[in-house]
VEXDREN-2710 file (C-alpha; in Angstrom, 1 decimal):
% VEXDREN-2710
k/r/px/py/pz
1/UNK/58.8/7.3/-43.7
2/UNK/62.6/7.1/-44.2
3/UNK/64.5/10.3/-43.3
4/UNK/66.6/11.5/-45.9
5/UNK/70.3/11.6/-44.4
6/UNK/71.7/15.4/-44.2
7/UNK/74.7/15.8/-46.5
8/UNK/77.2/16.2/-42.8
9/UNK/76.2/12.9/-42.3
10/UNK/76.4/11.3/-45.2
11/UNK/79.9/12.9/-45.9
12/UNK/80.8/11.5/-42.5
13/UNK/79.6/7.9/-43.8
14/UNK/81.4/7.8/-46.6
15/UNK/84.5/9.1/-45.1
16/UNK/83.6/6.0/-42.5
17/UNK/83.8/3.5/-45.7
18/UNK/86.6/4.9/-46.9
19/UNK/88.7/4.4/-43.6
20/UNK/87.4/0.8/-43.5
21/UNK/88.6/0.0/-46.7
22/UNK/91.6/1.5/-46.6
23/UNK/92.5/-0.2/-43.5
24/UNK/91.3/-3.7/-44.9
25/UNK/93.6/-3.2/-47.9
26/UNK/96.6/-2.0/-45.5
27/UNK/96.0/-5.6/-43.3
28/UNK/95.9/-7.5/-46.7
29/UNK/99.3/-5.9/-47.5
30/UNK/100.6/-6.5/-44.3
31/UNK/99.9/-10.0/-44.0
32/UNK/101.3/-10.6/-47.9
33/UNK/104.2/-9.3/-47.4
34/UNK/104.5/-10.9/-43.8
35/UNK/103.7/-14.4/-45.4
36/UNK/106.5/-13.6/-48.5
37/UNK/109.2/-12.6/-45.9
38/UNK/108.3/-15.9/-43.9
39/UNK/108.4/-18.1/-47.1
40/UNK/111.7/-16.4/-48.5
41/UNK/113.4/-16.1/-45.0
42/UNK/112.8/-19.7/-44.0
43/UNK/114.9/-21.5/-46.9
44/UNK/117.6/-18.3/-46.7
45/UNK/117.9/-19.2/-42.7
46/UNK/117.6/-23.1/-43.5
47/UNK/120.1/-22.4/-46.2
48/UNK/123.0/-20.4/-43.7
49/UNK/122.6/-23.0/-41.5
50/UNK/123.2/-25.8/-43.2
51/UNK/126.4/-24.0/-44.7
52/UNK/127.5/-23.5/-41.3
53/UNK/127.4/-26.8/-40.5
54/UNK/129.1/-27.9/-43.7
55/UNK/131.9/-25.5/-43.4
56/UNK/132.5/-26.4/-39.9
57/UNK/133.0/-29.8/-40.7
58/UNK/136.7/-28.8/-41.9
59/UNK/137.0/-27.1/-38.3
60/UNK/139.9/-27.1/-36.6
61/UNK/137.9/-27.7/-33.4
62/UNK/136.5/-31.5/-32.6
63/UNK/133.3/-30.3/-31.0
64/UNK/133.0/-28.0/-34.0
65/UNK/133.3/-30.7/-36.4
66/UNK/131.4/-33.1/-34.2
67/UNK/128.3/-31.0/-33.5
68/UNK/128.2/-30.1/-37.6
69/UNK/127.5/-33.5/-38.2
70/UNK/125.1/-34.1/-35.6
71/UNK/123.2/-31.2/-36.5
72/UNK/123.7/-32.3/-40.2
73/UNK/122.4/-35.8/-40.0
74/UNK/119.1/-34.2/-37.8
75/UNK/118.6/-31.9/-40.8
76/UNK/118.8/-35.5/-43.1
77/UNK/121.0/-33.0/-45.5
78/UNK/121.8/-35.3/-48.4
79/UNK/123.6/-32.9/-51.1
80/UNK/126.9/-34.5/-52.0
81/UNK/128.8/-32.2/-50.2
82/UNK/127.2/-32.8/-47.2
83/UNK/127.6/-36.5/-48.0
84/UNK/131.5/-36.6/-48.6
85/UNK/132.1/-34.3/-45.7
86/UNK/130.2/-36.5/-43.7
87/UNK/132.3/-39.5/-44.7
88/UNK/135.6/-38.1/-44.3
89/UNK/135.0/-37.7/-40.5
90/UNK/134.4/-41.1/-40.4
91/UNK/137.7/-42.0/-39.2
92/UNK/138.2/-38.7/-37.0
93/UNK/138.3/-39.6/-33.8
94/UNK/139.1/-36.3/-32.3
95/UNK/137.3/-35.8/-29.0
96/UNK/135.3/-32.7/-27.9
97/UNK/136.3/-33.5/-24.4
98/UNK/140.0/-32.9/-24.3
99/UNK/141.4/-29.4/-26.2
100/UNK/143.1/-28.0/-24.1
101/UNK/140.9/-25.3/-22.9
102/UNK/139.1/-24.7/-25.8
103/UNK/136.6/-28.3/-25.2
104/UNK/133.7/-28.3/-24.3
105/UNK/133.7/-27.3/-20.5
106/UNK/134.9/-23.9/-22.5
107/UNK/133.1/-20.4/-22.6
108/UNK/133.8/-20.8/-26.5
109/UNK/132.0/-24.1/-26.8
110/UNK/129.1/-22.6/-25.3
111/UNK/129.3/-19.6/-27.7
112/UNK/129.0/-21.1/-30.1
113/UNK/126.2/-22.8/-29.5
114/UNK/124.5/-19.7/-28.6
115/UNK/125.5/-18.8/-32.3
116/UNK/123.8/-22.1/-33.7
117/UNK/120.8/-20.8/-32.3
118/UNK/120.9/-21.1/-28.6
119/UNK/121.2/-25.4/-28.6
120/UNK/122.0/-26.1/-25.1
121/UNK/124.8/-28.4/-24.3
122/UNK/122.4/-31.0/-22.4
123/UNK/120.8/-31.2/-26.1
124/UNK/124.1/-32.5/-27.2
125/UNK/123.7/-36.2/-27.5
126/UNK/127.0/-38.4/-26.3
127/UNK/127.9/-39.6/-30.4
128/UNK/128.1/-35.9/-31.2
129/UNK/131.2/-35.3/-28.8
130/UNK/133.1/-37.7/-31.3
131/UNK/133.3/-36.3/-35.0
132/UNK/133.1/-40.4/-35.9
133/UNK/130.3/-41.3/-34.2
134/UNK/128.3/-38.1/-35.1
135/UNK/129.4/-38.7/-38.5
136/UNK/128.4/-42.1/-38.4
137/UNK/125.1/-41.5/-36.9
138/UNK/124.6/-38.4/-39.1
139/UNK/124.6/-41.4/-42.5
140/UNK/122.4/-43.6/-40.3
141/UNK/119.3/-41.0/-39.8
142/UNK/120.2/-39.8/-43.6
143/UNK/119.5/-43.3/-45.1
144/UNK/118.8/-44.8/-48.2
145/UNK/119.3/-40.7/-50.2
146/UNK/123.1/-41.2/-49.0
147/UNK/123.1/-45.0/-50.4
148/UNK/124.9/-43.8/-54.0
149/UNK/128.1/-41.7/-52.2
150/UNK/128.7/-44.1/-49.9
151/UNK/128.9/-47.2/-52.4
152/UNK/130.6/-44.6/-54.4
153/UNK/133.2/-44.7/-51.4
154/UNK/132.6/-48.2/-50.5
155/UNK/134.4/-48.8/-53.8
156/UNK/137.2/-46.6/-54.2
157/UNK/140.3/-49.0/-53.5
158/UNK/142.5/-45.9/-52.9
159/UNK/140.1/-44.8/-50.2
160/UNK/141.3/-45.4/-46.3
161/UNK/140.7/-48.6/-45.0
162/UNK/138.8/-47.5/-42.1
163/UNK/136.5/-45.4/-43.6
164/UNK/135.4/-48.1/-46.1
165/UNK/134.7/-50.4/-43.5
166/UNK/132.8/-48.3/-41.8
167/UNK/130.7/-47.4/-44.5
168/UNK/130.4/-51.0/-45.1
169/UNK/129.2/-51.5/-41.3
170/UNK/126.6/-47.8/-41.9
171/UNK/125.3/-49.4/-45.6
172/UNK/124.5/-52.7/-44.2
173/UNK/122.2/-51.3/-41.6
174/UNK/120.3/-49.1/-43.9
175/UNK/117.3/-50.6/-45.5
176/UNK/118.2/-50.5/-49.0
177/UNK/118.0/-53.1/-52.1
178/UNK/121.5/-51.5/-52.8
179/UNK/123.1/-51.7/-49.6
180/UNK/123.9/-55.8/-49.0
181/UNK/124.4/-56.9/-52.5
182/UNK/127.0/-53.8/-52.6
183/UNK/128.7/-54.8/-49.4
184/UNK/128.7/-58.7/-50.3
185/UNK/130.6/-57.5/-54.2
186/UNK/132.8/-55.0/-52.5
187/UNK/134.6/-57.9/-50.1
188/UNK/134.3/-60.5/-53.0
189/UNK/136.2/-58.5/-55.7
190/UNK/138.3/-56.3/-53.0
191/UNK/142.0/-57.7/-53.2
192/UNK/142.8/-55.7/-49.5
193/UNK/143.0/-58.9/-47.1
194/UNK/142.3/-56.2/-44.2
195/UNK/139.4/-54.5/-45.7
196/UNK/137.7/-58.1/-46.5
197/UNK/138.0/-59.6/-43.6
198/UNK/136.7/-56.3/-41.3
199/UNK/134.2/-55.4/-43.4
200/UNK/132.6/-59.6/-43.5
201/UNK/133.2/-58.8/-39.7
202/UNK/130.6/-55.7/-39.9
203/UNK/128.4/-56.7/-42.0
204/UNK/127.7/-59.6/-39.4
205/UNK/127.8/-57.2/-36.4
206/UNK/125.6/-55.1/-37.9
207/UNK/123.2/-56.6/-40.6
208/UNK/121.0/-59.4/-38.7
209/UNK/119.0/-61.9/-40.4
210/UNK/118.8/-60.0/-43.9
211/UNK/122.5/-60.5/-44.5
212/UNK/122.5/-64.0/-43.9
213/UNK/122.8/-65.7/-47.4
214/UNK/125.5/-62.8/-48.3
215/UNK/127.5/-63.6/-45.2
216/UNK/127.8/-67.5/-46.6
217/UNK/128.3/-66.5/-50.0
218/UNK/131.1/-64.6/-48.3
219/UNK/132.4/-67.4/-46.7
220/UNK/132.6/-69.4/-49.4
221/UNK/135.8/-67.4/-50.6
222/UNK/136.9/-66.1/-47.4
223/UNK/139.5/-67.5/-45.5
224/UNK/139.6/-69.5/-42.8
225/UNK/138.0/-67.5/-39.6
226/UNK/139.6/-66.8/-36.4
227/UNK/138.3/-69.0/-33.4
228/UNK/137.4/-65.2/-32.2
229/UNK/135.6/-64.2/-35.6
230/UNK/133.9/-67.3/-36.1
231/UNK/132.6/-67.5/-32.4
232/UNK/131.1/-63.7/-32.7
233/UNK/129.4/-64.5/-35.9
234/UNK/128.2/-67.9/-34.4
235/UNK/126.9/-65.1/-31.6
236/UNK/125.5/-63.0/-34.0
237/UNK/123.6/-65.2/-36.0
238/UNK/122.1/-66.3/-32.7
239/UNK/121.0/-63.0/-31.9
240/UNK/118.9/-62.8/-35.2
241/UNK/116.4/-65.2/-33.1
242/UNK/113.8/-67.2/-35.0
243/UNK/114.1/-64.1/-38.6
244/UNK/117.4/-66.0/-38.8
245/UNK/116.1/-69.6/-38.9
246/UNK/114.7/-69.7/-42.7
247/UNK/117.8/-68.4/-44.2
248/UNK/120.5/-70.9/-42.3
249/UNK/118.7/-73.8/-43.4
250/UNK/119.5/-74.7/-46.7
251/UNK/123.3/-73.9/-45.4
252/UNK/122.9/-77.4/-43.6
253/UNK/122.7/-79.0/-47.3
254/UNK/126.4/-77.1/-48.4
255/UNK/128.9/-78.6/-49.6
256/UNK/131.4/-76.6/-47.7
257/UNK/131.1/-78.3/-44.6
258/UNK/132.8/-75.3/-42.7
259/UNK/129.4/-73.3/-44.0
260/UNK/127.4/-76.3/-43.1
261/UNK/129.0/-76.2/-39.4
262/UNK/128.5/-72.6/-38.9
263/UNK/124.9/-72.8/-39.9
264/UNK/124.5/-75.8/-37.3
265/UNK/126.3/-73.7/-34.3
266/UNK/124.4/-70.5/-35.5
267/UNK/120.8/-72.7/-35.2
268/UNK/122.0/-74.2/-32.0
269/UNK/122.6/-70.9/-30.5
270/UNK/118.8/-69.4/-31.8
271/UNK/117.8/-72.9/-30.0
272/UNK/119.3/-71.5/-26.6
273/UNK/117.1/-68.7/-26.9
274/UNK/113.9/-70.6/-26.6
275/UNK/112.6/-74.4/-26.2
276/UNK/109.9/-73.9/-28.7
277/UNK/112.4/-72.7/-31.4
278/UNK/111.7/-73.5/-35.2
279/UNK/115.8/-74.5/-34.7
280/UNK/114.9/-77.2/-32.7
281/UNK/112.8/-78.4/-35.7
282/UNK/115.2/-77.9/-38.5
283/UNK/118.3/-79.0/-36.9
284/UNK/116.2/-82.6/-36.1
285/UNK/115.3/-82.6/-39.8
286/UNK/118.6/-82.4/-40.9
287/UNK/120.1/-84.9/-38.4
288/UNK/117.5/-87.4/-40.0
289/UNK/118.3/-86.8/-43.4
290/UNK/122.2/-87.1/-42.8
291/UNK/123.6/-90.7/-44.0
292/UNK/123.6/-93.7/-41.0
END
């Protein structure tokens, strides 16, 4: 038989329950607000940051501007603002290493990457001691969400020189449907002789096998190449090994026959690369079709 509970003890039990529930409800808070102040402190930390960053990218200091980009591009920040700051850098070459004392063998240097949030300077990769090359890089790791701005800037006539060529040489390497065809129309329509001819130049240093038929269409309109220039695209064609061998030959059927030679040297040098080279194929075809 069940012994009735005295009313000390049951007092005592439900004081028990009380306690327990009580401190359920106060963990239950705790955690909620916890989990709000981690979701609302995130994006307002994420947020100062990248404002930092921005700002600093008008810095009078080169590692200042340099390591904003960096730190930029590893965020793959692609508002607009981010964007143009990035690509006015692109022709800063300001170098951490030599301000006076103020570089980056400096106790401020290293302040202020205790301010970024203790980023050590062996962290710091050699493009981010350039603001260019961060810059540069910074667009590269973007990719295809900073495509717009910099055809946007790709075809701004009044824009420098260098930075357009540059962002001719960063478009061309980002894997975009945009990024050739934008390149190819910005040296056919541009009427600067220097911009045309430097950015054909990098978009044949830097765009391998897919910018093969643009290159030619190029060509077609461009004027006569250096012995220098011709030779490093000859080179660089080569390089694009047998991905290059399907779009150089229909070339051998122009009717240029400056395109037609470039396409032969370009096989010839994918040949050199290996005996058992599709170019070896395709440049015996050709000779075989060509008149006796």
């Amino acid at each position: 038989m069940k012994t009735p509970k005295s009313p000390i003890v049951e007092k005592q039990s439900q004081g028990n329950n009380r306690a327990g529930r009580e401190r359920r409800l106060f963990i239950v808070i705790f955690a909620g607000v916890a989990a709000i102040a981690v979701l609302i402190g995130i994006p307002m930390w994420y947020f100062g940051q990248t404002e930092t960053s921005i700002r600093d990218l008008r810095s009078e200091k080169a590692y200042k501007r340099a390591i904003s980009a960096w730190r930029l591009g590893l965020a793959r920040e692609s508002s607009e603002r981010a964007l143009r700051g990035l690509i006015n850098l692109l022709d800063d070459r300001g170098s951490s290493k030599h301000e006076g004392g103020e570089g980056i063998d400096s106790p401020e240097y290293r302040e202020y990457l205790d301010y970024l949030g203790g980023v050590a300077p062996a962290d710091i990769p050699p493009e981010a001691l350039s603001p260019d090359t961060a810059a540069e890089g910074a667009l590269l790791r973007i990719g295809k969400p900073a495509v717009d701005v910099l055809v946007d800037t790709l075809n701004e006539e009044g824009a420098r020189v260098d930075v357009r060529v540059v962002v001719a040489g960063v478009l061309v390497r980002i894997d975009d449907p945009r990024s050739v065809p934008a390149v190819t129309e910005a040296i056919l329509h541009s009427d600067d002789a220097t911009f045309r001819s430097s950015a054909f130049m990098a978009m044949g240093r830097h765009g391998g096998h897919r910018v093969i038929p643009s290159l030619m269409r190029c060509l077609e309109s461009h004027e006569d190449l250096s012995h220098v220039d011709r030779a490093l695209l000859v080179f660089w064609m080569g390089e694009t090994g047998e991905l290059g061998v399907q779009p150089l030959a229909p070339f051998l059927r122009h009717p240029n026959s400056a395109i037609r030679e470039l396409a032969r040297e370009s096989l010839h040098a994918i040949a050199r690369r290996s005996e058992h080279s599709r170019a070896n194929q395709v440049l015996q075809d050709a000779r075989q079709r060509e008149p006796s």
